[in-house]
C-alpha positions in Angstrom: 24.5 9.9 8.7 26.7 9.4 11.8 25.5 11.6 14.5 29.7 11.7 15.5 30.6 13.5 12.5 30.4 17.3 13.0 29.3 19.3 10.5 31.1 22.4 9.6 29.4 25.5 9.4 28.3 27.2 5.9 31.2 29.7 6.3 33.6 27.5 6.7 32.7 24.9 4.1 32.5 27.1 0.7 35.9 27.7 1.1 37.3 24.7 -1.0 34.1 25.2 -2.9 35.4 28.8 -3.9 38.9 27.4 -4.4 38.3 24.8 -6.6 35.8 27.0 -8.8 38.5 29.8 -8.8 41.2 26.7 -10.3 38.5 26.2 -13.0 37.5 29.1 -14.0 42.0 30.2 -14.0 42.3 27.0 -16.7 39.3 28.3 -18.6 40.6 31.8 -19.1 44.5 30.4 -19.6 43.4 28.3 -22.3 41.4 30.7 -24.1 43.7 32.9 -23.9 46.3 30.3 -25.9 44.8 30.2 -28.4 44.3 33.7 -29.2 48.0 33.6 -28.6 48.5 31.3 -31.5 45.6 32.9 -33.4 48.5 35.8 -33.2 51.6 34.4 -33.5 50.4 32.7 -37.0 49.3 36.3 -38.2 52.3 37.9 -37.5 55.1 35.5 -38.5 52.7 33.4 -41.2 54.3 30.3 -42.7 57.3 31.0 -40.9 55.4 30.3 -37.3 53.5 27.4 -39.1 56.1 25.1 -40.5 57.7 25.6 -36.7 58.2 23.1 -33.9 57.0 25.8 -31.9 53.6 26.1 -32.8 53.2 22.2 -31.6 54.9 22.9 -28.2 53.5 26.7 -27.0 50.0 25.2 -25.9 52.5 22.6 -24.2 54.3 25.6 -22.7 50.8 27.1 -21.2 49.5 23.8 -19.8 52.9 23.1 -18.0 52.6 26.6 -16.6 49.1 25.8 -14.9 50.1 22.5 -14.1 53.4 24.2 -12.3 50.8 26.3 -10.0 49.3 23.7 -8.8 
């Protein structure tokens, strides 16, 4: 280790620990949530929802939302 590089102290450095875990743990819950969505979507409007376009593209939909955030 080079003794010229400071080290930051503990306080300071979770902070893009916390962040990052915080991103992970917002995908996580976003896609589990999608798919109860769909889970849904299919009991409600049956074959009508499952013969669709849009069942391909709503899990689309969600990841370009989370993507968006970033």
């Amino acid at each position: 280790m080079d003794a010229s590089v400071e080290r930051k102290p503990f306080r300071e450095a979770i902070w893009p620990v916390l962040a990052c875990g915080a991103g992970l743990f917002s995908d996580g819950y976003i896609n589990n949530v999608i798919g109860s969505v769909t889970t849904v979507l299919t009991y409600q409007y049956g074959d009508l929802y499952k013969n669709s376009t849009a069942k391909l593209y709503v899990a689309d939909i969600a990841f370009a939302g989370t993507a968006s955030i970033l």
